[in-house]
C-alpha positions as CSV (number, residue, x, y, z in Angstrom):
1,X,-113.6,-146.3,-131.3
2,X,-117.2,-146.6,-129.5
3,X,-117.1,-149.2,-127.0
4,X,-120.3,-149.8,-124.5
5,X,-119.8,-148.9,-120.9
6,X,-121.3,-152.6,-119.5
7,X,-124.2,-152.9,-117.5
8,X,-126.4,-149.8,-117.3
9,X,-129.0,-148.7,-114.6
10,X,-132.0,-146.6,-116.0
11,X,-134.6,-144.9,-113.7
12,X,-136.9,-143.7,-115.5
13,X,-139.8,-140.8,-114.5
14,X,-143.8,-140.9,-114.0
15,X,-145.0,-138.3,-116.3
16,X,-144.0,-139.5,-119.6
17,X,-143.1,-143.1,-118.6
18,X,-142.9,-144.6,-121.7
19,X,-140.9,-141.9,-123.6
20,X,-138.2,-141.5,-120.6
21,X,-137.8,-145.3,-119.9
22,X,-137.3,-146.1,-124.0
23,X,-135.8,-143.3,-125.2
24,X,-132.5,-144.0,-122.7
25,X,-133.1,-148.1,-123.2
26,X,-132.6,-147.7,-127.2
27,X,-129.5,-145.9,-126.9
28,X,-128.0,-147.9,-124.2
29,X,-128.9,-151.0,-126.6
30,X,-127.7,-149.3,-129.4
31,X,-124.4,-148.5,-128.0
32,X,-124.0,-152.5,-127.1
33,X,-125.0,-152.6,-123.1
34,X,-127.1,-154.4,-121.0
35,X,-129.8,-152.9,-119.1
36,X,-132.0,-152.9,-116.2
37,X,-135.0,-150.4,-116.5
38,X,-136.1,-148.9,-113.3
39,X,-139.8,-147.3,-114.0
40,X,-141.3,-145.0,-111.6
41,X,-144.4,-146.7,-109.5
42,X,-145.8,-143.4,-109.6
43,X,-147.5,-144.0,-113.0
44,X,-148.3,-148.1,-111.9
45,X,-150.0,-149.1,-114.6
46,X,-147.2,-147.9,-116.9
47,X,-144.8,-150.0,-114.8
48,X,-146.3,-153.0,-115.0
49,X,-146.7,-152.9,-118.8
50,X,-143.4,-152.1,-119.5
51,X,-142.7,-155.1,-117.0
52,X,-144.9,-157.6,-118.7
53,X,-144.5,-156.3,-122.3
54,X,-140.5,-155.6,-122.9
55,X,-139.5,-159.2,-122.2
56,X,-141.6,-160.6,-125.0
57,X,-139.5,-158.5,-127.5
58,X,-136.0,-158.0,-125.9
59,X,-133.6,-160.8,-124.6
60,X,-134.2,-160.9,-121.3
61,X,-130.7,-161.9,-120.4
62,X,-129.8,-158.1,-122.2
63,X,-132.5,-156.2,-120.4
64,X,-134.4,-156.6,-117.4
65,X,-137.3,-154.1,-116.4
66,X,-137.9,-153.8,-112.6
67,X,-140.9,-153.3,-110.5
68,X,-141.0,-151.3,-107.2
69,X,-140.9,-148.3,-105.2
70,X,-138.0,-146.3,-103.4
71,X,-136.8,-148.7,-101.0
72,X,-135.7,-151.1,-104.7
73,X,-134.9,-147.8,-105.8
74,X,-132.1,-147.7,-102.9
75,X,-131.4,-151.3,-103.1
76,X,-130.0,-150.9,-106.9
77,X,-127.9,-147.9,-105.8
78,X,-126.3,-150.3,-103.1
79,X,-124.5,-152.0,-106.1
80,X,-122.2,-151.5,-108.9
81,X,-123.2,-149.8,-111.9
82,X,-121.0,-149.2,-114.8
83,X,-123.5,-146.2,-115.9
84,X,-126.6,-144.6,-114.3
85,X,-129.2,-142.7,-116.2
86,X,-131.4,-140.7,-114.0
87,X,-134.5,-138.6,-114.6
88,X,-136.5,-136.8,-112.0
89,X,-136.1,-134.6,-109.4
90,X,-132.8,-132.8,-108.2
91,X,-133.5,-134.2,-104.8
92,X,-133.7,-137.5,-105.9
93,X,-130.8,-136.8,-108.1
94,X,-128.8,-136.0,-105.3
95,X,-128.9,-139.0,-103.4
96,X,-128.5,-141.0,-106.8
97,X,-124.9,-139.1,-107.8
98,X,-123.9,-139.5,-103.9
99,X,-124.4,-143.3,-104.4
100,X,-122.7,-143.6,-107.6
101,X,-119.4,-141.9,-106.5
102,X,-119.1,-144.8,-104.0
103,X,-118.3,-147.0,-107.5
104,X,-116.7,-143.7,-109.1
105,X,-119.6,-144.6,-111.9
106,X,-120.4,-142.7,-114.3
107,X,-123.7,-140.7,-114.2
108,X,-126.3,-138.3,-116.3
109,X,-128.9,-137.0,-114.2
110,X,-131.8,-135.5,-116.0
111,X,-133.5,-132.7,-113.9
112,X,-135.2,-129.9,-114.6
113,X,-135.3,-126.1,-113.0
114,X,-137.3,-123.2,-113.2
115,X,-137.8,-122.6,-116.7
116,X,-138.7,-118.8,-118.3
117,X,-140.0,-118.1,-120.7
118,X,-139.2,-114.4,-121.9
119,X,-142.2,-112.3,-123.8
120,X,-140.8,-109.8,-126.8
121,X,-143.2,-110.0,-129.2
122,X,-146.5,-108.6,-128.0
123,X,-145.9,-105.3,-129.2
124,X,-145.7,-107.1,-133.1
125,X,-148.3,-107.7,-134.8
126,X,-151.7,-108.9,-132.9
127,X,-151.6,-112.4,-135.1
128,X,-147.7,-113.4,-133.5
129,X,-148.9,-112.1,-130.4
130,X,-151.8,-114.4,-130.6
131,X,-149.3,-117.3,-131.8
132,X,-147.1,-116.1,-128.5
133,X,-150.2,-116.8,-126.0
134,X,-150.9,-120.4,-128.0
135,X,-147.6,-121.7,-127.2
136,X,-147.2,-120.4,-123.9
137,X,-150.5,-122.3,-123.1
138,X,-149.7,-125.0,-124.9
139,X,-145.8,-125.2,-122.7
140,X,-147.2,-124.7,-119.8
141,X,-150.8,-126.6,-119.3
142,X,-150.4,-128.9,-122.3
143,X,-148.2,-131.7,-121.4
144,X,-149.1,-133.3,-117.6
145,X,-150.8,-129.6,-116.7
146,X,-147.2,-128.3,-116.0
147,X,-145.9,-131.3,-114.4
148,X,-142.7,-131.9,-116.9
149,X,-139.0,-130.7,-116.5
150,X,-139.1,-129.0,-119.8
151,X,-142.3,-126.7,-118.9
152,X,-142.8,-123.0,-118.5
153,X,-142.7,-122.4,-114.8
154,X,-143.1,-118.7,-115.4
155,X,-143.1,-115.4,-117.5
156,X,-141.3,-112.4,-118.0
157,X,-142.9,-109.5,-119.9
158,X,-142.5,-105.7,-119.5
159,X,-144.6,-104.0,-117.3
160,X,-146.9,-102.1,-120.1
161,X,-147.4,-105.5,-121.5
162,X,-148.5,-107.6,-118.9
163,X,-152.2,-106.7,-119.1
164,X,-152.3,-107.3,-122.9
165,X,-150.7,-110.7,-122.7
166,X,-152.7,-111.9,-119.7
167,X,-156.0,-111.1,-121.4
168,X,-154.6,-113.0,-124.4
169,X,-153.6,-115.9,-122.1
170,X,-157.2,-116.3,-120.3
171,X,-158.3,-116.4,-123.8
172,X,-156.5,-119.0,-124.8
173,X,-157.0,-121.0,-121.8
174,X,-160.8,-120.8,-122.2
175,X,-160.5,-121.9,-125.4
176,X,-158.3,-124.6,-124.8
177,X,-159.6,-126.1,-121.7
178,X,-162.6,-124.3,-120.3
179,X,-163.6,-122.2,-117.6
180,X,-165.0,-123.7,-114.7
181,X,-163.1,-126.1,-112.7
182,X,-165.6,-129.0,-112.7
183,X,-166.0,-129.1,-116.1
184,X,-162.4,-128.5,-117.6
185,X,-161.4,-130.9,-120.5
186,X,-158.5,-132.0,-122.7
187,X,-156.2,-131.0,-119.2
188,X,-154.4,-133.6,-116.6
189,X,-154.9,-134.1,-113.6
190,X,-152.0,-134.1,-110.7
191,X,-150.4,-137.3,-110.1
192,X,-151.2,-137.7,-106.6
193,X,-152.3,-136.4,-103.6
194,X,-149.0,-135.7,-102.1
195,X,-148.0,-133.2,-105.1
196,X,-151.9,-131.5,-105.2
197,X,-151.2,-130.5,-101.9
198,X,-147.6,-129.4,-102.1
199,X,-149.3,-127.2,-105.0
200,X,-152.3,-126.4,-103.5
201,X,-149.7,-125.0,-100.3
202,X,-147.7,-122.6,-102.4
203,X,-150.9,-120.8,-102.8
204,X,-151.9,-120.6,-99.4
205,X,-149.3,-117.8,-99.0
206,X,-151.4,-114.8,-98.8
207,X,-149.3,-112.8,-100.5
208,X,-149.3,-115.1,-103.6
209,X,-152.6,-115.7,-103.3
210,X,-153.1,-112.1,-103.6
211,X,-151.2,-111.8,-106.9
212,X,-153.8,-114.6,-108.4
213,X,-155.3,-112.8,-111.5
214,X,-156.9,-115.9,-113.1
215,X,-157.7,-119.4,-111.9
216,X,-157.0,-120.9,-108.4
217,X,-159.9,-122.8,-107.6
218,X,-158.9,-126.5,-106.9
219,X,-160.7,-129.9,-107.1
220,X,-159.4,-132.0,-104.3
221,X,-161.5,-135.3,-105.0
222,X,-160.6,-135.4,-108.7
223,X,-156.7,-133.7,-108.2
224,X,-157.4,-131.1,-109.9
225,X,-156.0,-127.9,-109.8
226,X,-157.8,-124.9,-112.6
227,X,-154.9,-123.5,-114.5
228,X,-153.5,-120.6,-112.5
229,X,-152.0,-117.3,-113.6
230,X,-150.1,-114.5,-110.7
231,X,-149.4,-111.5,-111.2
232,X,-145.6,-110.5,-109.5
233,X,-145.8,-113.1,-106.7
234,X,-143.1,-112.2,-103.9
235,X,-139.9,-112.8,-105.6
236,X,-139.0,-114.8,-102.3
237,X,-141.8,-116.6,-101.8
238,X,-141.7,-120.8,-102.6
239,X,-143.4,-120.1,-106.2
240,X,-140.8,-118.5,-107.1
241,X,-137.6,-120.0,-105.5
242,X,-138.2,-123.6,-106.2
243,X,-139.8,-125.7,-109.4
244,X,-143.6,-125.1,-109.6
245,X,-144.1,-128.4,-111.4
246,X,-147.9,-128.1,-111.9
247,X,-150.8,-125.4,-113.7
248,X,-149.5,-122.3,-111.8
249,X,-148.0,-119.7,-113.9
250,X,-146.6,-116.4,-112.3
251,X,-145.7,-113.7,-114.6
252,X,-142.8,-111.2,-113.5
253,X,-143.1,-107.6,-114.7
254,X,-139.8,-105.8,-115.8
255,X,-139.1,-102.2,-116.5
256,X,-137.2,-103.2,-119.9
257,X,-137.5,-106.7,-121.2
258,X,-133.6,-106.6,-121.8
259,X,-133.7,-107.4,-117.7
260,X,-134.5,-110.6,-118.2
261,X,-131.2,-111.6,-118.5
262,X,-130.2,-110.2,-115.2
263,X,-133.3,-112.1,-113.7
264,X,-132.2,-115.0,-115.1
265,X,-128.8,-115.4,-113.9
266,X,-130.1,-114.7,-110.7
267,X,-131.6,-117.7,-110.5
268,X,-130.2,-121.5,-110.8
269,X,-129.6,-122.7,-114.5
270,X,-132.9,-123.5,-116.5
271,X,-132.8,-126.5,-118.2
272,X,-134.5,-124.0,-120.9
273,X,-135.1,-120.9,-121.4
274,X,-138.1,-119.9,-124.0
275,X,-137.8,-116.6,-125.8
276,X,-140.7,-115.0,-128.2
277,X,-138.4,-112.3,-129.5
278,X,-137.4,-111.3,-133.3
279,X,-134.9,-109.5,-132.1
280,X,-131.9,-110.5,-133.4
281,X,-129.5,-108.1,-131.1
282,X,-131.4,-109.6,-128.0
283,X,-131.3,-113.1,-129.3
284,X,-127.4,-112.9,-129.4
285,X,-127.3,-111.5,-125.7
286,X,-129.4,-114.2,-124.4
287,X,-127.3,-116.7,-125.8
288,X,-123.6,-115.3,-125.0
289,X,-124.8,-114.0,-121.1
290,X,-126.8,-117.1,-120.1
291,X,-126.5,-120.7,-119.3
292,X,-129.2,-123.1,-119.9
293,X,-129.3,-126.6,-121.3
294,X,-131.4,-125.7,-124.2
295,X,-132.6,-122.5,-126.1
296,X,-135.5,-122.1,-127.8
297,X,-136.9,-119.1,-129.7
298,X,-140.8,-118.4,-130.7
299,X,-141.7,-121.9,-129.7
300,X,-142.2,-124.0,-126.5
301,X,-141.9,-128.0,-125.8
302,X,-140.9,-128.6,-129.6
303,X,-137.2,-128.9,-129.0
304,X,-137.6,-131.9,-127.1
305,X,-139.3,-134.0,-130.4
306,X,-135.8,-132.5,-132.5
307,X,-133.5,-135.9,-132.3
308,X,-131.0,-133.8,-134.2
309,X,-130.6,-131.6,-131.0
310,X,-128.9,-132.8,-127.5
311,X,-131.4,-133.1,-125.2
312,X,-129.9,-132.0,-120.9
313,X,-129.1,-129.8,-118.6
314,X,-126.5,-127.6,-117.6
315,X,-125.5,-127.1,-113.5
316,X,-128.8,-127.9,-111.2
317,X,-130.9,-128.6,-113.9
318,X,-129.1,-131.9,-114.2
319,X,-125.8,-132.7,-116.8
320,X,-124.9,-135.4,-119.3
321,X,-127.3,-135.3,-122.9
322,X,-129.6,-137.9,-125.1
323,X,-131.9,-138.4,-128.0
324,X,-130.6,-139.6,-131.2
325,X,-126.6,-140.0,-131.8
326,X,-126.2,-138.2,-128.4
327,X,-128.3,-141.2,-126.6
328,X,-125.2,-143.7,-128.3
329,X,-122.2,-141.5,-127.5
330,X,-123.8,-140.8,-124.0
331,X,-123.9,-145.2,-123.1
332,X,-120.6,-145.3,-125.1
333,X,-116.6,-144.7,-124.2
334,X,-114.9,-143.1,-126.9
335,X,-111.4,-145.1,-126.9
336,X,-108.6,-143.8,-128.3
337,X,-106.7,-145.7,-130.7
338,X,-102.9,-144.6,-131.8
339,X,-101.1,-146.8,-134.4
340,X,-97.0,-146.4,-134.7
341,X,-94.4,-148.1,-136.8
342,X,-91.0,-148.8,-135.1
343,X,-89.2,-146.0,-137.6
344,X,-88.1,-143.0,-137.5
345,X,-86.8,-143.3,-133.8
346,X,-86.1,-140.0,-132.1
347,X,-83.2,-140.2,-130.4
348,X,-84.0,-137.0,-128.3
349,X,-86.6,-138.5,-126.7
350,X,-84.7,-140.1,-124.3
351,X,-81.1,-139.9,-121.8
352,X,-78.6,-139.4,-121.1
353,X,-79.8,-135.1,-122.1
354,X,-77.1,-133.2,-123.9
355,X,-77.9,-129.5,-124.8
356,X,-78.3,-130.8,-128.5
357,X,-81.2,-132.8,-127.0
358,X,-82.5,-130.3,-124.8
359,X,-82.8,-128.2,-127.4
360,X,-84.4,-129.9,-130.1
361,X,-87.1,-131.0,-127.8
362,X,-87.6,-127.1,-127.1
363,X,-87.9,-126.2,-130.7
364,X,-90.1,-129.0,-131.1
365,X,-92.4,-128.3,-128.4
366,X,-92.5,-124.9,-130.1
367,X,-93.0,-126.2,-133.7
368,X,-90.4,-124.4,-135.0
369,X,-89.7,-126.5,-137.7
370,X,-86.9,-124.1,-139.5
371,X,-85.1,-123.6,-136.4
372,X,-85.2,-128.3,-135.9
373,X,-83.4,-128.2,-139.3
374,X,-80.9,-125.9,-138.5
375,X,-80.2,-127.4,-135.7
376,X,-80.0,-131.0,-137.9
377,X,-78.1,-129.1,-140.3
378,X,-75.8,-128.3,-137.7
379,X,-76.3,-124.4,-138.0
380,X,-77.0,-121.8,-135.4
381,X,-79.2,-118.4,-135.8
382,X,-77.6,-115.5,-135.5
């Protein structure tokens, strides 16, 4: 039977504030909890509508919405929580879990990794491949320029195909948003000047910066960085050892695109891993030799919009799961109910043991019903 955990804690992130702070508030109201919303202060004016707005339409004695910064961040973690639901960075997430095992409460972190995406399909037909380089646009620039857990942060595409599908990107990126930095449209900006530099920094390397093959200029007043593709950055370099979160996009050349696997699993756990493939052979081996929180094939950002599918992570990209049912049974405990009448009473069950007893209960334990009724019955096997 579904029973609500109690009082919930929800911190909820900047780059989709209002989907990551109601999404997780309907299921924990669903499931019969009360809530307190923590919104990020990086998206202020956000904050303070969800602040002003939720307790016209919600009891405010259920759920309470929070204004503030880290240090009331910390604060909340300094109490008792019967749940936390967490959505940000693993850093963050980090110090979140550490303070929740103080209470032994119960947490889903919601985190995010680097996420591939795999390229198969280029050697098709030129209309997929031309579908391929829409939606890897479209994953990677599209939503917050690259600033969301669930966004390409890089490519992997055989090495006689990476000049096919980077023409095909620039492209589509022209099309999409432009090409020149001061007059790019329909693409975000980056949230602040903190992450423009941390961004702007991974391409100071000058061996990354030598792998640029499109983009790289930066606008420093507005925070804007041009979408970025590179060409085999250093496999050890930043770019390609932590989460990009923002409109760089390096593409990694393999021999055989079968390799990706390998590439993969050398790597922390995605939260996804994005694969334009139609084959079905190679499909299978993705899914039995990786480990991701989600898979999705020929498509990019869409399985986050399917409330039919759990929506989390697996290992560093965060664990725990929402959206639809998941969001209830996630805020809920599952108790277990067992009904008995007082008859029949086994007798075996309890002392003083006899080897009658200590036998039945073996047979039982095996389920070897034929050999309990001989045994009833008073016979032995031969």
């Amino acid at each position: 039977m579904p029973q609500p955990l109690g009082v919930v804690l929800i911190f909820s992130s900047w780059n989709f504030p209002f989907t990551l702070a109601l999404d997780p508030l309907i299921g924990a109201i669903s499931a019969g909890n009360t809530v307190l919303l923590k919104p990020s202060d990086l998206a202020p004016a956000c904050m303070s509508f969800l602040v002003e707005t939720i307790p016209k339409y919600l009891d405010n004695k259920a759920v309470k919405v929070l204004a503030g910064g880290a240090d009331i961040g910390e604060r909340l973690l300094q109490l008792k929580w019967d749940k936390i639901f967490f959505t940000g960075s693993p850093r963050v997430g980090r110090l979140v879990m550490a303070a929740a095992a103080k209470h032994l409460t119960p947490v889903t972190l919601e985190l995010g990794g680097k996420s591939p995406a795999i390229v198969d399909t280029l050697s098709t037909t030129p209309s997929k491949a031309k579908v391929t380089a829409k939606r890897i646009v479209g994953g990677k620039w599209g939503p917050c320029t690259g600033q969301a857990c669930i966004a390409i942060d890089y490519v992997l595409v055989e090495e006689k195909l990476a000049s096919t599908l980077i023409e095909l990107l620039k492209k589509t990126i022209k099309r999409f948003y432009g090409e020149n930095i001061k007059s790019l449209k329909n693409i975000s900006r980056i949230v602040n000047k903190h992450q423009f530099q941390r961004l702007v920094n991974l391409l100071k390397d000058p061996d990354v910066a030598d792998s640029i093959v499109y983009g790289g200029s930066v606008d420093e007043e507005k925070l804007v960085i041009e979408p970025t593709i590179l060409l085999d950055p250093p496999l050890d370099s930043e770019i390609m050892s932590e989460e990009i979160f923002g409109p760089l996009l390096p593409i990694i050349t393999l021999k055989n695109v079968e390799e990706s696997i390998d590439f993969i699993n050398s790597k922390s756990n995605p939260l996804v891993i994005y694969a334009f493939t139609e084959d079905e052979t190679f499909k299978k081996r993705i899914l039995s030799e990786t480990s991701s929180g989600t898979v999705t094939f020929n498509d990019s950002m869409v399985q986050f919009l399917c409330d039919s599918l759990p929506f989390g992570g697996v290992g560093q990209s965060g664990f725990g799961r929402y959206h639809g049912k998941y969001s209830f049974d996630t805020f809920s405990h599952e108790k277990s109910i067992l009904h008995r009448g007082f008859y029949p009473e086994i007798e075996p069950r309890y002392p003083p043991w006899t080897d009658f007893k200590l036998l039945f209960l073996k047979l039982a334990y095996q389920f070897d019903y034929f050999g309990l009724i001989l045994l009833l019955l008073g016979f032995k096997r031969s």
